[in-house]
Chimera marker file (.cmm) of the C-alpha trace (Angstrom):
<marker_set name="trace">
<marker id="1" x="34.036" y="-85.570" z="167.309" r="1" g="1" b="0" radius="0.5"/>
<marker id="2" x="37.653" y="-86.180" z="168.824" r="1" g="1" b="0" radius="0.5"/>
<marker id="3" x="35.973" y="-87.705" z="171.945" r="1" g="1" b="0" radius="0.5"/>
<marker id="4" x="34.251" y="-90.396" z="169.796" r="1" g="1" b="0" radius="0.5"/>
<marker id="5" x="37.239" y="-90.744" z="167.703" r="1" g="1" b="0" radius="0.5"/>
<marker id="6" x="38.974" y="-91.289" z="171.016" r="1" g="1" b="0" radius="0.5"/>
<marker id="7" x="36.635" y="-93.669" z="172.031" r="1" g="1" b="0" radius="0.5"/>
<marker id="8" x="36.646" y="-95.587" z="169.090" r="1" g="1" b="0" radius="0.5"/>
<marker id="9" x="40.454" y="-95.988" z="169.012" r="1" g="1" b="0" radius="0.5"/>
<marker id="10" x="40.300" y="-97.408" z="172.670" r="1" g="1" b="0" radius="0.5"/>
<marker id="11" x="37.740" y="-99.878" z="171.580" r="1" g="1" b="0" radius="0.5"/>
<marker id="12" x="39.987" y="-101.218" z="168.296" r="1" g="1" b="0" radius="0.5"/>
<marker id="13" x="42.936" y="-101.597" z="170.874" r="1" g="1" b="0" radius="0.5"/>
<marker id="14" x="40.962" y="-103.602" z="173.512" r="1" g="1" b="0" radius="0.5"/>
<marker id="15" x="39.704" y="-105.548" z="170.079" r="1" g="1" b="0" radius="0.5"/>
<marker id="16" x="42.885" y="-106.012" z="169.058" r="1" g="1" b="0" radius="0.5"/>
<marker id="17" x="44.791" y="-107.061" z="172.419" r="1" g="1" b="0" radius="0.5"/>
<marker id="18" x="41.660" y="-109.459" z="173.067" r="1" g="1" b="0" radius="0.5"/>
<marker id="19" x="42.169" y="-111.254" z="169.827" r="1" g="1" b="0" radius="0.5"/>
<marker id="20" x="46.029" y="-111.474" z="170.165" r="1" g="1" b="0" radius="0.5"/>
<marker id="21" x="45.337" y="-112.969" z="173.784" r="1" g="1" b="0" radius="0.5"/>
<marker id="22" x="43.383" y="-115.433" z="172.292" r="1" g="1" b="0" radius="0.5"/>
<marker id="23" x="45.504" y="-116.653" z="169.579" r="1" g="1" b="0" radius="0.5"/>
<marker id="24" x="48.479" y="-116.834" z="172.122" r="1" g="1" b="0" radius="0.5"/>
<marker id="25" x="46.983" y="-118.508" z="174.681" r="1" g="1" b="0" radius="0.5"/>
<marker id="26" x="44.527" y="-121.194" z="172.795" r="1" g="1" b="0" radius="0.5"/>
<marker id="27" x="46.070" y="-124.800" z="172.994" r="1" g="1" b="0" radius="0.5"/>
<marker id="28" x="48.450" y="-126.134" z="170.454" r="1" g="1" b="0" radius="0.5"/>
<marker id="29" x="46.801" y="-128.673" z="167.938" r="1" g="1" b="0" radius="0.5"/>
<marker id="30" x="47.456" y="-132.471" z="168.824" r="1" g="1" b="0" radius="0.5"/>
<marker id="31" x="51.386" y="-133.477" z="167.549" r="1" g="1" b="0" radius="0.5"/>
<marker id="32" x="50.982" y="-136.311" z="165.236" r="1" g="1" b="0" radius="0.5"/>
<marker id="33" x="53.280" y="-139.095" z="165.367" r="1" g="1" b="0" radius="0.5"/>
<marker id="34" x="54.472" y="-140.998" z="162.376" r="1" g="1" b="0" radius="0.5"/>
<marker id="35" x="54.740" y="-145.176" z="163.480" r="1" g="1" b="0" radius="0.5"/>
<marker id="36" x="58.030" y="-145.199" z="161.671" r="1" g="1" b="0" radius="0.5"/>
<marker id="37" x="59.462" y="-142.678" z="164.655" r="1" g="1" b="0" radius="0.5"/>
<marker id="38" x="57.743" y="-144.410" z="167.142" r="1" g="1" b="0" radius="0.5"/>
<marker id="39" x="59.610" y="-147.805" z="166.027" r="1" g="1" b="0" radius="0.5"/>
<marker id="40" x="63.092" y="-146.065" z="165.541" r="1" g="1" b="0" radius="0.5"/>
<marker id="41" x="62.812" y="-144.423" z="169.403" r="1" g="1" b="0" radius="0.5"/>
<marker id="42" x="61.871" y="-148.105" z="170.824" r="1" g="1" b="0" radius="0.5"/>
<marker id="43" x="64.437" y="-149.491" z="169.020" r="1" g="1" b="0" radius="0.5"/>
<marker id="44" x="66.872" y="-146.755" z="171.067" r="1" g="1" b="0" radius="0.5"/>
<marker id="45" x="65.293" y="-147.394" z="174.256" r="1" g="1" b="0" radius="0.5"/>
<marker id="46" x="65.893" y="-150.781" z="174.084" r="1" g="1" b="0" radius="0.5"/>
<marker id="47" x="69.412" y="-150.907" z="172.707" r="1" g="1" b="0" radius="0.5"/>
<marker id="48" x="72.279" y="-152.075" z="175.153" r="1" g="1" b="0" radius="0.5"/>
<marker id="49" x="74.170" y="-148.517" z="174.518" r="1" g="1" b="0" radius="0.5"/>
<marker id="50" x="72.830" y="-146.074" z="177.055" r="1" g="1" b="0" radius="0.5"/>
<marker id="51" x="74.018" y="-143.282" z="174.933" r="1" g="1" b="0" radius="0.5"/>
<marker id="52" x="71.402" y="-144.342" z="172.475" r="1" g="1" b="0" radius="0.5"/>
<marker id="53" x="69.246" y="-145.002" z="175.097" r="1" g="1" b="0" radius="0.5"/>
<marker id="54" x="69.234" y="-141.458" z="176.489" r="1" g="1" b="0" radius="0.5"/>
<marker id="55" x="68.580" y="-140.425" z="172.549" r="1" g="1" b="0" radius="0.5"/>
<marker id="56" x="65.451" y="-143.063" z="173.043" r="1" g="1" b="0" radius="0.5"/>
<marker id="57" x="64.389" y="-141.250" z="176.376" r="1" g="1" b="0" radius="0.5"/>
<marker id="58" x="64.466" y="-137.765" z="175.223" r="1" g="1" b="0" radius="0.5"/>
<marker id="59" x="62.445" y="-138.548" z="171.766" r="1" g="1" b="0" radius="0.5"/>
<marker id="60" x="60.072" y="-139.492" z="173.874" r="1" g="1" b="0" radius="0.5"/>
<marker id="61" x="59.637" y="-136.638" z="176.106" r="1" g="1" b="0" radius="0.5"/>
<marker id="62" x="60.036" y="-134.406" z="173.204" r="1" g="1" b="0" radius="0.5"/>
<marker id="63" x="56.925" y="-135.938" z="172.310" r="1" g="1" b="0" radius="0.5"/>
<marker id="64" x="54.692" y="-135.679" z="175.359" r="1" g="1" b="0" radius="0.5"/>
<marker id="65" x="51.186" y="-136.837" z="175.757" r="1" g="1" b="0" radius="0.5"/>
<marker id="66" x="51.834" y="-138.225" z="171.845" r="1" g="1" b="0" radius="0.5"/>
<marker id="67" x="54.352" y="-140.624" z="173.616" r="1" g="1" b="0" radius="0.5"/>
<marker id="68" x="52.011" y="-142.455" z="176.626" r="1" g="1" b="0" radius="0.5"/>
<marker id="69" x="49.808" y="-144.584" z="174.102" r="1" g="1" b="0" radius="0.5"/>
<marker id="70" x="52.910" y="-145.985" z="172.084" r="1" g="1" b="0" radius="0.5"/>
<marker id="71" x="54.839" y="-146.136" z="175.639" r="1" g="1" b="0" radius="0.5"/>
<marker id="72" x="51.772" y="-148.175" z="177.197" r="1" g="1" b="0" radius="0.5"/>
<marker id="73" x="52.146" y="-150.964" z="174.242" r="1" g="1" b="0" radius="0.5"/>
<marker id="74" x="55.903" y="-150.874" z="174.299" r="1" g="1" b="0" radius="0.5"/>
<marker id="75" x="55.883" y="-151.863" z="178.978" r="1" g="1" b="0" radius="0.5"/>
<marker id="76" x="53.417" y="-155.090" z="177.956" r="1" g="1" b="0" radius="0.5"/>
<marker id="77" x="56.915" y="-155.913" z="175.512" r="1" g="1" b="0" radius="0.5"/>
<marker id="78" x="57.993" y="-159.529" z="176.156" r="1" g="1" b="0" radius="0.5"/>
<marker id="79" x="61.214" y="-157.481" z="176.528" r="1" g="1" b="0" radius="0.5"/>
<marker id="80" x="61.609" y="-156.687" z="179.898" r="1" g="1" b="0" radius="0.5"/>
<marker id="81" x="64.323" y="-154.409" z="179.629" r="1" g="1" b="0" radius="0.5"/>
<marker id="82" x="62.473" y="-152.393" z="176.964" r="1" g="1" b="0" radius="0.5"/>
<marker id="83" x="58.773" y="-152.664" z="179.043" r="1" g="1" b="0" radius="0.5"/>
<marker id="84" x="60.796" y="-151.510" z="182.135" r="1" g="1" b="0" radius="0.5"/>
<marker id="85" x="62.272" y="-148.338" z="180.259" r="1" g="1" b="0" radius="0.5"/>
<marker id="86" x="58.911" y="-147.998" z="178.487" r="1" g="1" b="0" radius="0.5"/>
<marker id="87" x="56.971" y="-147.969" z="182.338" r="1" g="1" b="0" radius="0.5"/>
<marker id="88" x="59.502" y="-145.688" z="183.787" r="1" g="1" b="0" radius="0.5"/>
<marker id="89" x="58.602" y="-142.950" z="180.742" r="1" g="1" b="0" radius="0.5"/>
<marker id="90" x="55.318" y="-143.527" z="181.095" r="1" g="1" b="0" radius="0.5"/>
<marker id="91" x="55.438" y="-142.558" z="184.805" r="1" g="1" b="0" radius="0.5"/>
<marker id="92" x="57.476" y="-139.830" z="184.107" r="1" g="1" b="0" radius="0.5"/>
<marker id="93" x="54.917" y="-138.511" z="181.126" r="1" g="1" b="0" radius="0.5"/>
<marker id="94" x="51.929" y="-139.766" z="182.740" r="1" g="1" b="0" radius="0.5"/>
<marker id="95" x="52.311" y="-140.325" z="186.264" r="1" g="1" b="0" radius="0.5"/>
<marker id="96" x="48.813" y="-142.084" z="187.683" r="1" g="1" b="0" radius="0.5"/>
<marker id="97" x="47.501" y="-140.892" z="190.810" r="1" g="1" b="0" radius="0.5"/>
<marker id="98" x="46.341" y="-142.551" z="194.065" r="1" g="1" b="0" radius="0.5"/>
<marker id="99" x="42.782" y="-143.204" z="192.822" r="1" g="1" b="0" radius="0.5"/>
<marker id="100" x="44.614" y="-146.233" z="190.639" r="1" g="1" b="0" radius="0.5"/>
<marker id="101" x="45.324" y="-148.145" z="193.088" r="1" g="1" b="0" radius="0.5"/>
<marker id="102" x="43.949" y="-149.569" z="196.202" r="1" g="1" b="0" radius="0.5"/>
<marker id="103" x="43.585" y="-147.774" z="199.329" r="1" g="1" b="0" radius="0.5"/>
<marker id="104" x="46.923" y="-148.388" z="201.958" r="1" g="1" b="0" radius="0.5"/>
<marker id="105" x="44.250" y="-148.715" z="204.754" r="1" g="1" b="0" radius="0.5"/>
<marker id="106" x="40.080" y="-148.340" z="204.862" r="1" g="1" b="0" radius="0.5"/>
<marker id="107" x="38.819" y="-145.740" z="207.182" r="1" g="1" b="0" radius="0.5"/>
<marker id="108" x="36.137" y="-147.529" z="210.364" r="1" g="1" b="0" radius="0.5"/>
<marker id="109" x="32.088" y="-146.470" z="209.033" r="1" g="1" b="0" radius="0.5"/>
<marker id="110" x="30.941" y="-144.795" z="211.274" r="1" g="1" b="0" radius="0.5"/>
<marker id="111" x="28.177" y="-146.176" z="214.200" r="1" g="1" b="0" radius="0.5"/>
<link id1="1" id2="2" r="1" g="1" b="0" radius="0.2"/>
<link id1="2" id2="3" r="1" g="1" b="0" radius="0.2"/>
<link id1="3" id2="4" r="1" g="1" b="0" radius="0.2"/>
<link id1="4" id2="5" r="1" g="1" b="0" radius="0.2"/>
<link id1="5" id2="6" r="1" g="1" b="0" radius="0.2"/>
<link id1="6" id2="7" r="1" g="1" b="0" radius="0.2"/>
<link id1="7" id2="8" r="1" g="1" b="0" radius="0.2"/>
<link id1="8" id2="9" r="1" g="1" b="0" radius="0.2"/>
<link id1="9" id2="10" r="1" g="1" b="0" radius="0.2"/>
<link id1="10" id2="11" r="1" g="1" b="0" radius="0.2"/>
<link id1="11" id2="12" r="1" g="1" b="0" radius="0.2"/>
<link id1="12" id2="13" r="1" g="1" b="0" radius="0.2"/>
<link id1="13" id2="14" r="1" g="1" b="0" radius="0.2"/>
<link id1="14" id2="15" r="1" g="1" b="0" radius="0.2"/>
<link id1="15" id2="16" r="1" g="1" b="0" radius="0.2"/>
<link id1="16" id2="17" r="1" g="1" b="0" radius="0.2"/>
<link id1="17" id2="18" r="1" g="1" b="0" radius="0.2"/>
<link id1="18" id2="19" r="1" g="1" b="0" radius="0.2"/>
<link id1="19" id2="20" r="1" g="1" b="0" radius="0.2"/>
<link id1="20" id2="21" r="1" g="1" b="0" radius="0.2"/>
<link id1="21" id2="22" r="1" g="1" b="0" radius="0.2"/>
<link id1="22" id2="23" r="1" g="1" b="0" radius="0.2"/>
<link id1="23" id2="24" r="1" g="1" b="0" radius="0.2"/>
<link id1="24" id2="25" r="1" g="1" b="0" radius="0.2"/>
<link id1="25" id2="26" r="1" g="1" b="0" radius="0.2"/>
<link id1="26" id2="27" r="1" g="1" b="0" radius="0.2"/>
<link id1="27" id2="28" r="1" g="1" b="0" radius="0.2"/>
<link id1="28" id2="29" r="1" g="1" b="0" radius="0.2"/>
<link id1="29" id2="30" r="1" g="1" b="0" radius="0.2"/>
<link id1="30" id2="31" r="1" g="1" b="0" radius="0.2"/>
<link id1="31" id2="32" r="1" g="1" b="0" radius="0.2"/>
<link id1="32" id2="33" r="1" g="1" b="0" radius="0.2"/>
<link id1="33" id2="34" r="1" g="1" b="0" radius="0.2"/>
<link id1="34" id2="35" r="1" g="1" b="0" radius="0.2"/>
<link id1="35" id2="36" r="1" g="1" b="0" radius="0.2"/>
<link id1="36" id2="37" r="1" g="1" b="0" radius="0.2"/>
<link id1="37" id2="38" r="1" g="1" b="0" radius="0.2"/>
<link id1="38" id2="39" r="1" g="1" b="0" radius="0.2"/>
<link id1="39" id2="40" r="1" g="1" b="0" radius="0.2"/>
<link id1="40" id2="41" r="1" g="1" b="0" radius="0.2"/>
<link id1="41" id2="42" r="1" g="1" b="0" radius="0.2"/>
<link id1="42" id2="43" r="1" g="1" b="0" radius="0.2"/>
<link id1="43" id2="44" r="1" g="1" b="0" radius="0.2"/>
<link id1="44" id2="45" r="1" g="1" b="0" radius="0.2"/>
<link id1="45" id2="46" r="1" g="1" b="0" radius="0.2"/>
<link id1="46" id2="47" r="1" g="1" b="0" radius="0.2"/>
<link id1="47" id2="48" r="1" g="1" b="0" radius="0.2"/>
<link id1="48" id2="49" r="1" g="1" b="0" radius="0.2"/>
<link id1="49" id2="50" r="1" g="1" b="0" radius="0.2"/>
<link id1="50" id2="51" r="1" g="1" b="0" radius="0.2"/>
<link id1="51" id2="52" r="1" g="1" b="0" radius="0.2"/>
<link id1="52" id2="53" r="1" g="1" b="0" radius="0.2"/>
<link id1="53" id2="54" r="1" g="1" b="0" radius="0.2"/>
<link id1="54" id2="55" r="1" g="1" b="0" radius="0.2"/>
<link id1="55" id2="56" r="1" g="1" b="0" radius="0.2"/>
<link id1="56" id2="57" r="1" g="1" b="0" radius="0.2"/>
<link id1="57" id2="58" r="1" g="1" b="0" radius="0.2"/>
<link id1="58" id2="59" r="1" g="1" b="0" radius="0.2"/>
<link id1="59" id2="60" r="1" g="1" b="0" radius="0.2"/>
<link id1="60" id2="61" r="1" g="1" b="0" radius="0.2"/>
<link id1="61" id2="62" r="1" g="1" b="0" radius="0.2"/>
<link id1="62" id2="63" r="1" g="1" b="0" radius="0.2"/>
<link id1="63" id2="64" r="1" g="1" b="0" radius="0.2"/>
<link id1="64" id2="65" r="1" g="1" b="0" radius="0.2"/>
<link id1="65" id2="66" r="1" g="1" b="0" radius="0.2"/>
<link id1="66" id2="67" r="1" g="1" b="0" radius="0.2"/>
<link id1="67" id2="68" r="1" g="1" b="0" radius="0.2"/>
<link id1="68" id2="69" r="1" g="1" b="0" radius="0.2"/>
<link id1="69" id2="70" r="1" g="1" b="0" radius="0.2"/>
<link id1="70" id2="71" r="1" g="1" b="0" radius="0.2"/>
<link id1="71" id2="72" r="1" g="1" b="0" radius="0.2"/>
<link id1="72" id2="73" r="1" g="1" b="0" radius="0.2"/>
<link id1="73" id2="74" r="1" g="1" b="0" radius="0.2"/>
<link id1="74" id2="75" r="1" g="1" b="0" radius="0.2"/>
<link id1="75" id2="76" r="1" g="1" b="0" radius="0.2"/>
<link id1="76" id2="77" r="1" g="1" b="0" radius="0.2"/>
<link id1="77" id2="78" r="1" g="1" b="0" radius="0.2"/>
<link id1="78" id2="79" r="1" g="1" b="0" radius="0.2"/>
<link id1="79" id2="80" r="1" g="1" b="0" radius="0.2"/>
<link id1="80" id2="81" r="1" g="1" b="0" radius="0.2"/>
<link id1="81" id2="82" r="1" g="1" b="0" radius="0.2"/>
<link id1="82" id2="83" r="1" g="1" b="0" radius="0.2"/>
<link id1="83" id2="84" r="1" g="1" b="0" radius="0.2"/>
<link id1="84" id2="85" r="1" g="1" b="0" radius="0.2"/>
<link id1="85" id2="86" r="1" g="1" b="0" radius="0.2"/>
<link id1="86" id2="87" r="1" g="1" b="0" radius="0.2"/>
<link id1="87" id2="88" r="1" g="1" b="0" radius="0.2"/>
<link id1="88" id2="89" r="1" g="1" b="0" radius="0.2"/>
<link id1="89" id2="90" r="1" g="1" b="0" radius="0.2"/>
<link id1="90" id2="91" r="1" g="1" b="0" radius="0.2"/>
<link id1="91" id2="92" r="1" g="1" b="0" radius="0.2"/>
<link id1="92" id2="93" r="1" g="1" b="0" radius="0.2"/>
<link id1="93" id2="94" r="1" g="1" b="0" radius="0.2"/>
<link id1="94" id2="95" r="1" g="1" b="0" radius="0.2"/>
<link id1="95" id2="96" r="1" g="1" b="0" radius="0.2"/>
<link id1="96" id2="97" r="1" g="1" b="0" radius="0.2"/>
<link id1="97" id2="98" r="1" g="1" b="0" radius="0.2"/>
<link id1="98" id2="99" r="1" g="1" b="0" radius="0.2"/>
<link id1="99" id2="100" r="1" g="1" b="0" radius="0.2"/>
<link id1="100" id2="101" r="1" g="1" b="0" radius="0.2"/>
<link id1="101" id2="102" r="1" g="1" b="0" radius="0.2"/>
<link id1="102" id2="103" r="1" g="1" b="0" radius="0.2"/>
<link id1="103" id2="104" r="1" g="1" b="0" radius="0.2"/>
<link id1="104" id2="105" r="1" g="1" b="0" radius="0.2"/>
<link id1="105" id2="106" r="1" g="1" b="0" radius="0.2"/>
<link id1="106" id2="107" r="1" g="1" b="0" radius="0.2"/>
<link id1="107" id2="108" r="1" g="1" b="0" radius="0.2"/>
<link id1="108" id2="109" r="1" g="1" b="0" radius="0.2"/>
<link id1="109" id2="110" r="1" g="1" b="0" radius="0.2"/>
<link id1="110" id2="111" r="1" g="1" b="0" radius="0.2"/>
</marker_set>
């Protein structure tokens, strides 16, 4: 009876340190971003302060992946100072590989 017993505790632990590994490790639920913010951190990146710029900048990294959609609109601006802030966060948050572009130089097919 104490071998089972032992046995038994071993298997609640494993249970229990499986199910706390889980719950630690699963990924965090999607941030949602109210438009209101979005509009008050453009407003910052675009202002001629660059104290309230920076404040602009790091809202939007404090946001992450919630920031590349409303950064994407905000580098097609009319306002090139804002788009060019707006593409140089985007490359920061979401920096596009090669396969974007065109190739530098096409290898010779074979013969």
């Amino acid at each position: 009876m104490p071998k089972l017993n032992a046995v038994l505790m071993v298997a609640l632990a494993v249970a229990v340190i499986a199910a706390t590994a889980f719950l630690t490790l699963r990924p965090a639920p999607a941030r949602q971003v109210e438009p209101a913010q979005v509009q008050k951190l453009l407003r910052k990146l675009g202002d001629s302060d660059p104290d309230v710029r920076r404040e602009g900048e790091a809202g939007f990294r404090s946001l992450r992946a919630a920031a590349v959609a409303p950064l994407r609109e905000a580098s097609k601006s009319p306002d090139r100072v804002l788009a060019d802030r707006a593409s140089k966060l985007l490359q920061e948050l979401a920096p596009t590989g090669p396969a974007d572009s065109s190739p530098i130089c096409t290898p010779k097919p074979l013969e």
